[in-house]
KOLTI-849201 format. One record per residue (C-alpha): residue number from 1; residue in one letter; x, y, z. Coordinates in Angstrom, 3 decimals, m for minus. Example, Ala and Ser with C-alpha at 12.3 -4.5 7.8 and 13.67 -1.06 7.14 Angstrom:
<fivexs>
 resi resn       xx       yy       zz
    1    a   12.300   m4.500    7.800
    2    s   13.670   m1.060    7.140
</fivexs>
This chain:
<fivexs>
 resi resn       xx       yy       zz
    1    x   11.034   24.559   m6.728
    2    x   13.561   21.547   m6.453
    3    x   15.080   20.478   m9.322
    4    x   14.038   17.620  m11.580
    5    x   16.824   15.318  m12.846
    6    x   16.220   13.145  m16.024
    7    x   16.344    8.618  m15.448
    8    x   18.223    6.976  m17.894
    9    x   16.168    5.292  m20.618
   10    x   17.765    1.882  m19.740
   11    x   16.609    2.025  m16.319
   12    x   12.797    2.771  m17.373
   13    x   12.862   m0.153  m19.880
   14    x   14.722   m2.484  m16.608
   15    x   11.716   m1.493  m14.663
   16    x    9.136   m2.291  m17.413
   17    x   10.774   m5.584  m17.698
   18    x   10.822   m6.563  m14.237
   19    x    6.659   m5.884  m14.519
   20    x    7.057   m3.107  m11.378
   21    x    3.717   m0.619  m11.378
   22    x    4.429    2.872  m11.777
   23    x    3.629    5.073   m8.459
   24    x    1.218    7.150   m7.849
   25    x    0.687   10.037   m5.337
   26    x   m2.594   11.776   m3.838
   27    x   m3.164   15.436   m4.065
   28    x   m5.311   18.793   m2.758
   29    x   m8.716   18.318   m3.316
   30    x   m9.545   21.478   m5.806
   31    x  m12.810   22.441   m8.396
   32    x  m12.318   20.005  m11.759
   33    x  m12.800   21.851  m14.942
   34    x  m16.058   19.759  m17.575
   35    x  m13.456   19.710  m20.402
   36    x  m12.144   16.551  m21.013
   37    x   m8.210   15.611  m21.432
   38    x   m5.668   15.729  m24.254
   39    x   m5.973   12.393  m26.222
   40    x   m1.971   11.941  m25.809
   41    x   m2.794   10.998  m22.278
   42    x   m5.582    8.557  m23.568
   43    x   m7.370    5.826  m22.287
   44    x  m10.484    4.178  m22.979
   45    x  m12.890    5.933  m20.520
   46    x  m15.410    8.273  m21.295
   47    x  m14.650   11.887  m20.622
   48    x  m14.677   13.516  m17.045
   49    x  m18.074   15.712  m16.254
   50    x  m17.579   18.365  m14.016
   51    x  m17.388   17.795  m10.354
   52    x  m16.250   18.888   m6.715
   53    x  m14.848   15.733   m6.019
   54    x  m11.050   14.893   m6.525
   55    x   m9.475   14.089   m9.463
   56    x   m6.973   10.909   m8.734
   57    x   m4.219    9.018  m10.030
   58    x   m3.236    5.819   m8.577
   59    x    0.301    4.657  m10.048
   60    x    1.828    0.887   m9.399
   61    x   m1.866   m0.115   m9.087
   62    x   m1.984   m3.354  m10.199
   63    x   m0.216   m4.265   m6.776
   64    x   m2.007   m5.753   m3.330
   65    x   m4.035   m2.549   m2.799
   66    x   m4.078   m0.435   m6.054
   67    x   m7.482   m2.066   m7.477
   68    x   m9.329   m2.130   m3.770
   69    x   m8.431    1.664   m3.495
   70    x   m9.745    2.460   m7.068
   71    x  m12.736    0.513   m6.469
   72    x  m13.506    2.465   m2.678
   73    x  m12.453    5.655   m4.410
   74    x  m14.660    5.586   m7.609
   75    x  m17.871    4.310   m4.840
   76    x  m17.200    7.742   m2.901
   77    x  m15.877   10.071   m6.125
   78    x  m17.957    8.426   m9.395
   79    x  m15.661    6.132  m11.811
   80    x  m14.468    8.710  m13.707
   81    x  m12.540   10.508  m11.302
   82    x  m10.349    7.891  m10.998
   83    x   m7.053    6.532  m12.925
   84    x   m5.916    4.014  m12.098
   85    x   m2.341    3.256  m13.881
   86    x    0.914    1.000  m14.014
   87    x    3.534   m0.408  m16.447
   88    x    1.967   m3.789  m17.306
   89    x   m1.002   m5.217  m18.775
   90    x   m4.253   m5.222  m16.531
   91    x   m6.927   m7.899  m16.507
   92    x  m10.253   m7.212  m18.595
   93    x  m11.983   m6.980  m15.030
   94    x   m9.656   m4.427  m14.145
   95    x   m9.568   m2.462  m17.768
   96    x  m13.251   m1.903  m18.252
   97    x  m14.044   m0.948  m14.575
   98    x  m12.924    2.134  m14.980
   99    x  m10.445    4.439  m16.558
  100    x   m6.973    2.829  m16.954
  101    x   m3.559    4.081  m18.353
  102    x    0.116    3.427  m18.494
  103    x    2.197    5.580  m16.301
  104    x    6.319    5.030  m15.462
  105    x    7.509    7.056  m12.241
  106    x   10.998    6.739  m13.835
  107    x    9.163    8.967  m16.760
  108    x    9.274   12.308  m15.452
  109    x    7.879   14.234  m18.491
  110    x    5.309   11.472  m18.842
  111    x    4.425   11.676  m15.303
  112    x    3.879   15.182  m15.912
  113    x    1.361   15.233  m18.572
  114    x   m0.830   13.082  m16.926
  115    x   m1.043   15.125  m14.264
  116    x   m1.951   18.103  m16.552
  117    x   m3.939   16.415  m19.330
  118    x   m6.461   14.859  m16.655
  119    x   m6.358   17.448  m13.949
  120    x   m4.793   15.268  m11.317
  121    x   m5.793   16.961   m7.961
  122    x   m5.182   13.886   m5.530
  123    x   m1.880   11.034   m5.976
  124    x   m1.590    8.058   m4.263
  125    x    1.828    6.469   m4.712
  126    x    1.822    2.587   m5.014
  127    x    4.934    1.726   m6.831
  128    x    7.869    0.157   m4.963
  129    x   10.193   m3.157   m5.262
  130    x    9.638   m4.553   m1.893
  131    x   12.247   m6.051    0.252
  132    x   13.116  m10.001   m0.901
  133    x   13.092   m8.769   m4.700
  134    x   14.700   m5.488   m3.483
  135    x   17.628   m7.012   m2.130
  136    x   17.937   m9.026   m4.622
  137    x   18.285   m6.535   m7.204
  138    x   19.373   m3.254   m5.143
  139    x   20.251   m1.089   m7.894
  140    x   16.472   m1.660   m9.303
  141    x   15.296   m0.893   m5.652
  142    x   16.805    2.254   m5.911
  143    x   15.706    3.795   m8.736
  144    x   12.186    2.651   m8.005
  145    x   12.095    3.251   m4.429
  146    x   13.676    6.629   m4.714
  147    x   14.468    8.074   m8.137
  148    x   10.883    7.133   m8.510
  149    x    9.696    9.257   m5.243
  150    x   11.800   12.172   m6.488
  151    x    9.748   12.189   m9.129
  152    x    6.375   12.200   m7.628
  153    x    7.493   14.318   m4.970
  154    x    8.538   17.125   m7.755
  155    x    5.669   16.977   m9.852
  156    x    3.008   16.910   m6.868
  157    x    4.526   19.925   m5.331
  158    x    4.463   21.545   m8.916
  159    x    1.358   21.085   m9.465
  160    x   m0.038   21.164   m5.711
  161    x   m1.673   17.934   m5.098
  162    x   m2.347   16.123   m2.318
  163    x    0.460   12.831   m2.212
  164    x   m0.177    9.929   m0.036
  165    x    2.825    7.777   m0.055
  166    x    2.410    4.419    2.181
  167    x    5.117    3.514    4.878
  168    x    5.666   m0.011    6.295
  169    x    6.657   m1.905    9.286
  170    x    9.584   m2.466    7.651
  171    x   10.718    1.281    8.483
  172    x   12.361   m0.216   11.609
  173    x   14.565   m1.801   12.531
  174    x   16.446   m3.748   15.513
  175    x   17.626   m0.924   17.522
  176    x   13.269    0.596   17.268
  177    x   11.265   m0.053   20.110
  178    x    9.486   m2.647   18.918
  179    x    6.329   m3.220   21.736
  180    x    4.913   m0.992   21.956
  181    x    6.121    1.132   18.594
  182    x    5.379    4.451   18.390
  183    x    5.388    7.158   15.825
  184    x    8.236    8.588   16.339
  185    x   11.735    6.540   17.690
  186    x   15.262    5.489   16.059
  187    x   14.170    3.758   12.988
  188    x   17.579    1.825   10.963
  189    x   16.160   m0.380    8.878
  190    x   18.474   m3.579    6.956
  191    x   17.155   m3.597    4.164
  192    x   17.164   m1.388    0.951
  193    x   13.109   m1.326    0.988
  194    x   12.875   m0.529    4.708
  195    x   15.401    2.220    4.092
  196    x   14.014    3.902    1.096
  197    x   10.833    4.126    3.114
  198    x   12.297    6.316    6.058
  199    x   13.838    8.548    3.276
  200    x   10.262    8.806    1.640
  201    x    9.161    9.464    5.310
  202    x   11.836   12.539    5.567
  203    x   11.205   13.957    2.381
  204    x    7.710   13.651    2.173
  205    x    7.836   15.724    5.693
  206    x   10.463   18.276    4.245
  207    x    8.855   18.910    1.169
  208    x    5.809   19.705    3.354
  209    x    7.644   22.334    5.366
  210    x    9.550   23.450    2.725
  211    x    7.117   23.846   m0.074
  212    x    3.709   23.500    1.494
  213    x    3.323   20.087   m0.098
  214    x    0.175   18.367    0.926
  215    x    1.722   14.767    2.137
  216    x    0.240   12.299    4.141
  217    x    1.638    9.017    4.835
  218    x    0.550    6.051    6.606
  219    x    2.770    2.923    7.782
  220    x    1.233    0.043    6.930
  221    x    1.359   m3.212    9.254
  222    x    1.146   m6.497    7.592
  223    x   m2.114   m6.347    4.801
  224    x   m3.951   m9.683    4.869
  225    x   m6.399  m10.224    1.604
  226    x   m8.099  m12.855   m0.530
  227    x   m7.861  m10.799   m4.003
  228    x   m4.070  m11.425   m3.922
  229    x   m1.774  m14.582   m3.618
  230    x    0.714  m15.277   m1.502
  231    x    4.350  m13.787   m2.452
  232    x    6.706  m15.079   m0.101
  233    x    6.955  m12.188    2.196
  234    x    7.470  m12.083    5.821
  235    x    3.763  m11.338    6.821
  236    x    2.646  m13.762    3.913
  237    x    2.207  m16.243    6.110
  238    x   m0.978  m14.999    7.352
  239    x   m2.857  m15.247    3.921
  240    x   m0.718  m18.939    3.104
  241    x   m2.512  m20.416    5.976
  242    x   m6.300  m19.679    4.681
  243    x   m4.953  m20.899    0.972
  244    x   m4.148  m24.141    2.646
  245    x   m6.796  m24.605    5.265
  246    x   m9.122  m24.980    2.185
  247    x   m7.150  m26.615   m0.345
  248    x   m4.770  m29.423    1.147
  249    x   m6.018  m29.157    5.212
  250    x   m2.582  m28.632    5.807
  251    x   m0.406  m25.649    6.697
  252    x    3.560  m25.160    7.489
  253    x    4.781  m21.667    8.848
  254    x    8.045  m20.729    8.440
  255    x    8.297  m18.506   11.342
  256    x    8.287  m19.763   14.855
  257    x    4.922  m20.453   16.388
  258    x    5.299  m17.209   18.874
  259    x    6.176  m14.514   16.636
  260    x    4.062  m11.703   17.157
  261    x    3.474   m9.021   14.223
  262    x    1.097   m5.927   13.780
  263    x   m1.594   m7.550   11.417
  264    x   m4.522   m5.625    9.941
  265    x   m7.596   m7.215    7.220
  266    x   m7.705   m4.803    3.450
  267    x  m10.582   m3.391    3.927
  268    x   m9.143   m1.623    7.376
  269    x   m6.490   m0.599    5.402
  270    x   m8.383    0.483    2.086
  271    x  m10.958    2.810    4.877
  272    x   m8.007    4.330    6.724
  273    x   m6.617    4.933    3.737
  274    x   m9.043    7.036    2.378
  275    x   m9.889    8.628    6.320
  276    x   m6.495   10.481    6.029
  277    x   m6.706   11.724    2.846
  278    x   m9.993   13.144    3.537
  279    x   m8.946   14.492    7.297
  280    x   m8.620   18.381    7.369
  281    x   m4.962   19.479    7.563
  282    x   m5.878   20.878   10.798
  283    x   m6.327   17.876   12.025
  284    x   m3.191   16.404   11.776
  285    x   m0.194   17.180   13.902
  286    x    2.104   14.573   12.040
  287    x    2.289   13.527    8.598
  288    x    3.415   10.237    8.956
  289    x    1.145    8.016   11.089
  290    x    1.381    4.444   12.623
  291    x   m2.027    2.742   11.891
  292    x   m2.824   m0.553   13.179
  293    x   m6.129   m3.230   13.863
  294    x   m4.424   m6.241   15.603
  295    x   m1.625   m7.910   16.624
  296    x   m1.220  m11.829   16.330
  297    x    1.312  m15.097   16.262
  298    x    1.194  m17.894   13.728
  299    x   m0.005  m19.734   16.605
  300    x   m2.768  m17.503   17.574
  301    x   m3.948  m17.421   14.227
  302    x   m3.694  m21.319   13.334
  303    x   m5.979  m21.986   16.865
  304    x   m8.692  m19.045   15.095
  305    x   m8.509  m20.968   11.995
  306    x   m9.038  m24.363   13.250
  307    x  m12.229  m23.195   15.140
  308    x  m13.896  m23.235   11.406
  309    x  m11.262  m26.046    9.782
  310    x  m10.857  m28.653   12.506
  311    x   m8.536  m30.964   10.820
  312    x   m5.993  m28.332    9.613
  313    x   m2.722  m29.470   10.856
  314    x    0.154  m27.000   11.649
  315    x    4.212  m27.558   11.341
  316    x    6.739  m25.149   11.530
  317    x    9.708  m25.028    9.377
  318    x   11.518  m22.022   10.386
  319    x   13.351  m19.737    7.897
  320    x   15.939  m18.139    8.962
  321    x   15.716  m15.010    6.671
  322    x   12.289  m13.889    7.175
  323    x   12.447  m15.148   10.857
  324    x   15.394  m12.075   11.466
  325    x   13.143   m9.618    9.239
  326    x   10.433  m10.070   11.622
  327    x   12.327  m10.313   14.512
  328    x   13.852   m6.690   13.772
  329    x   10.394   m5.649   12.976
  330    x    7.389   m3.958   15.452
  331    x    5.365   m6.370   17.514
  332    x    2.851   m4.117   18.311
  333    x    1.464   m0.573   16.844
  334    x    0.899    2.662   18.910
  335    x   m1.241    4.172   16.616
  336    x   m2.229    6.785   19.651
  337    x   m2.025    9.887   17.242
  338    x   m4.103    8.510   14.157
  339    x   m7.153    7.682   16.440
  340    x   m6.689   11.071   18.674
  341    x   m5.955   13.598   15.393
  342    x   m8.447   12.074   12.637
  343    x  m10.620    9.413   14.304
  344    x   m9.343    6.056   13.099
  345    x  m10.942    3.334   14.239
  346    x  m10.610   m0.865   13.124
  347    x  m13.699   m3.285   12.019
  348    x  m11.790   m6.153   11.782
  349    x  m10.679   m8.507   14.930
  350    x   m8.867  m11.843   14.418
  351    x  m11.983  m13.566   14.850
  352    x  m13.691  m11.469   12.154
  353    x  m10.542  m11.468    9.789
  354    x  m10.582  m15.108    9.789
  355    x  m14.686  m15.724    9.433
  356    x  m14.188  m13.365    6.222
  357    x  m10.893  m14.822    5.085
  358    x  m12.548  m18.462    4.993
  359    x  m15.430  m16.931    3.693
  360    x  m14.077  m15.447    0.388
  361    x  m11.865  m18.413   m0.135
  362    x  m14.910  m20.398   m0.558
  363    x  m15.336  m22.532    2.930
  364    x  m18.465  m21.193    3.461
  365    x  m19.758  m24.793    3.864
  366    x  m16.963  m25.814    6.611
  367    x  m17.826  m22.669    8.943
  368    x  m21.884  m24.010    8.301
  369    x  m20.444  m27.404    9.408
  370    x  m18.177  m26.111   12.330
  371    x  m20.892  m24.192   13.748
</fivexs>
């Protein structure tokens, strides 16, 4: 079994600062035992009853796609199966819907007793800086990104869970094909994010052949939703220009109007997701899959949008940053393999990602009037 090193103190209490959710990682699905967990691990749930179904921990899931998951898992496993956890407060909403603790992936020993107190059988690993705040404080990035993964990796192949560990466009890079991309090419990523992702790639894979870890791992296009803001990333764009459809009727892009990025709605996400994790290990001749739903410019989109909101007007202000990030990045996603080996398979089309987009944001009246 690997070894385990220790993380400085100082770096834990950085990360807790900084407000970045601890990770979490999926494991084999095994039988649960009825008796409930040590109270050192507590949290305000009710105890676990005995079940068939998984026992998971979600860490860093107060991110974009921590709650969804925990909310699809607890539907399919019952609420108590699930933890969800991170290193800052959550909202009430989020607190009382189901079980809820604090968990630091720079805290190995901590890390560890969760896993034992609640009979962790499944880990889904959330936590990461991405890449503008990663480059902008690359020492952070790398503890998180990696010390961070270490851990996970150690304690899920310990204790012989099934990880899932997501992967992102940004795991290529300028010299990757980049229409179509497939599964497997050159991948030299620019940025401290993208490259901490190919190493959790590679050593997600290795620990797999070398220790019979369970890991699956899925990269992630661009993840368009209406539960979460905006941040400023590259692909952000494409959740700004719903935002300000409703609000102001007006919209500026700061990439150029024919930039064309892999694109997919949460919920495809959230159900592929899940779809590996469940797929027999048979099934699955790779461990690391491309997934994808659609591919789509600013331009494309703004024309879908203004089919429901008319009078939204659309500038372009180019920034030159995030304009060479997604230039280096995939166009288009061969995601070949994950359809062949466990069956994926989209819901959402533009057309459909934009009637629901509008729709949660509250324009239901504006698509009655534009129809």
């Amino acid at each position: 079994m690997p070894v385990v090193r220790n993380v400085s103190r100082a770096v834990s209490q950085l990360l807790q600062s900084c407000g970045c959710g601890a990770s979490l990682v999926p494991v084999r699905c095994i039988g649960v035992s009825p008796r409930q967990v040590a109270s050192d691990a507590s949290f305000h749930s009710i105890s676990f009853a005995e079940s068939d179904h998984p026992r998971v921990l979600i860490t860093g899931g107060l991110g974009q796609l921590g709650v969804g998951l925990a909310k699809l898992l607890r539907k399919r496993f019952g609420k108590n199966n699930v933890i969800l956890s991170d290193i800052r407060k959550p909202a009430d909403s989020v607190f009382y819907s189901g079980p809820f603790i604090f968990a630091d992936i720079l805290d190995y020993k901590n890390l560890r007793e969760i896993v034992v107190n609640n009979r962790i059988t499944w880990l889904f690993h959330y936590s990461a800086l991405l890449s503008a705040v990663g480059e902008a404080n690359v020492p952070l990035a790398r503890a998180v990104n990696i010390t961070g993964l270490h851990n996970i990796l150690d304690i899920a192949a310990e204790h012989n869970l099934r990880l899932f560990v997501p992967s992102t466009i940004g795991a290529f890079g300028p010299t990757s094909p980049r229409d179509p991309t497939p599964d497997i090419c050159i991948q030299r990523p620019r940025t401290i994010y993208g490259v901490s992702k190919v190493h959790a790639e590679l050593m997600g894979e290795y620990y797999h052949y070398r220790y019979g870890l369970d890991f699956r791992c899925l990269r992630y296009p661009g993840i368009i939703s209406a539960d979460s803001p905006p941040g400023g990333g590259t692909t952000d764009y494409a959740v700004q220009i719903f935002h300000d459809a409703i609000k102001t009727g007006k919209f500026q892009c700061y990439l150029k109007p024919d930039t064309r990025l892999p694109m997919m709605y949460i919920d495809d996400c959230l159900k592929a997701t899940l779809e590996v994790m469940e797929a027999p290990a048979e099934a699955l001749s790779m461990r690391t899959y491309n997934i994808s739903a659609m591919s789509f410019t600013p331009e494309e989109l703004a024309q879908e949008v203004q089919k429901h909101v008319p009078e939204l007007q659309v500038t372009y202000n180019v920034d030159k940053v995030r304009q060479t990030i997604a230039d280096n990045w995939p166009m288009t996603f061969d995601d070949t393999n994950a359809r062949r080996d466990w069956g994926w398979k989209h819901d959402y089309d533009l057309p459909e990602l934009v009637t629901t987009m509008l729709g949660f944001l509250g324009s239901d009246s504006r698509i009655a009037q534009a129809n």
